[in-house]
C-alpha positions in Angstrom: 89.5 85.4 77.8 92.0 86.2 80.9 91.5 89.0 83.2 94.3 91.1 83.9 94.6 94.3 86.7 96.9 96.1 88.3 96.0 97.2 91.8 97.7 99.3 94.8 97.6 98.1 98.5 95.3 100.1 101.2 96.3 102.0 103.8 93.4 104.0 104.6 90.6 102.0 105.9 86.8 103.0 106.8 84.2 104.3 105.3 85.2 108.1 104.8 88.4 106.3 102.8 86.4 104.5 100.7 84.1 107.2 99.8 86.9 109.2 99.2 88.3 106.2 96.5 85.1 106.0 94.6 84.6 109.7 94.4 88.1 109.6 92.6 87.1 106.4 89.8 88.8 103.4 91.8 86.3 100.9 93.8 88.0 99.3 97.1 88.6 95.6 97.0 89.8 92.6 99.8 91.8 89.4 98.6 91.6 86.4 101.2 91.7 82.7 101.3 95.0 80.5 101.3 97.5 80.5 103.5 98.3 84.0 103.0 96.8 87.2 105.3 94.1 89.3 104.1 94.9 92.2 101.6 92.8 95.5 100.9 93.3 96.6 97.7 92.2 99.6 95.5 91.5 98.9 91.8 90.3 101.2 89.0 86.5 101.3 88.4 86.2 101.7 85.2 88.6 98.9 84.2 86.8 97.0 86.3 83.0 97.5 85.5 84.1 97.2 82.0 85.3 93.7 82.8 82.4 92.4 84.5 80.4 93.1 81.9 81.8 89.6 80.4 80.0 86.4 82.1 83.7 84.9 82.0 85.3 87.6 84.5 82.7 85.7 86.8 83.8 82.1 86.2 87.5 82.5 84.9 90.6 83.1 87.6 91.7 86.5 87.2 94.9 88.1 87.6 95.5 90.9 90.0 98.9 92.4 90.5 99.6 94.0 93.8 103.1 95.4 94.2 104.5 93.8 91.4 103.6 90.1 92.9 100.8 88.1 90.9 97.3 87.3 92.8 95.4 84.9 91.0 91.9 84.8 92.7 88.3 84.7 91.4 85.6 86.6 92.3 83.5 86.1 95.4 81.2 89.1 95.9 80.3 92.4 94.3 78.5 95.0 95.8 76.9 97.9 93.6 75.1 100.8 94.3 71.3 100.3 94.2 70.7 103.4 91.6 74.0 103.9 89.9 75.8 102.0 87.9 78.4 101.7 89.8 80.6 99.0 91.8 80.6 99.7 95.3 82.7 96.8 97.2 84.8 93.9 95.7 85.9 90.3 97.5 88.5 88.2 95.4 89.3 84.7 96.8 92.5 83.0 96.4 92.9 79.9 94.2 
């Protein structure tokens, strides 16, 4: 199974910026690792939380386009809220 997601680049960072992206369905993201810089992303939630509900999404290399260039990264962390279920925070590492 591959993993496919489309994603927009950050440009408001903080905590008031990400509160504001969750209210609106999308979860705030970071890809890092390799010999490129840091990127904050946003992605859509539910796309997402519907993915991760498959063991592979864990395991597999994902795809995640970010202004029309392919990232292919796996997952590193995944913070979710302690009540809701919901995904709070995502970190994708580079392959």
């Amino acid at each position: 199974m591959s993993f496919k997601f489309e994603a927009e680049v950050r440009s408001a960072q903080g905590k008031g910026a990400s509160r504001r992206l969750r209210h609106n369905g999308q979860v705030p993201a970071i890809i890092y690792g390799g010999n490129a810089e840091p990127v904050s992303i946003v992605l859509n939630h539910d796309n997402v939380n519907n993915a991760q509900i498959h063991d592979a999404f864990y395991s597999e290399v994902l795809t995640i386009v970010v202004a029309g260039k392919e990232e292919h990264v796996k997952v590193q962390a995944i913070q979710r809220h302690p009540t809701k279920p919901k995904l709070v925070h995502l970190d994708f590492k580079r392959v």
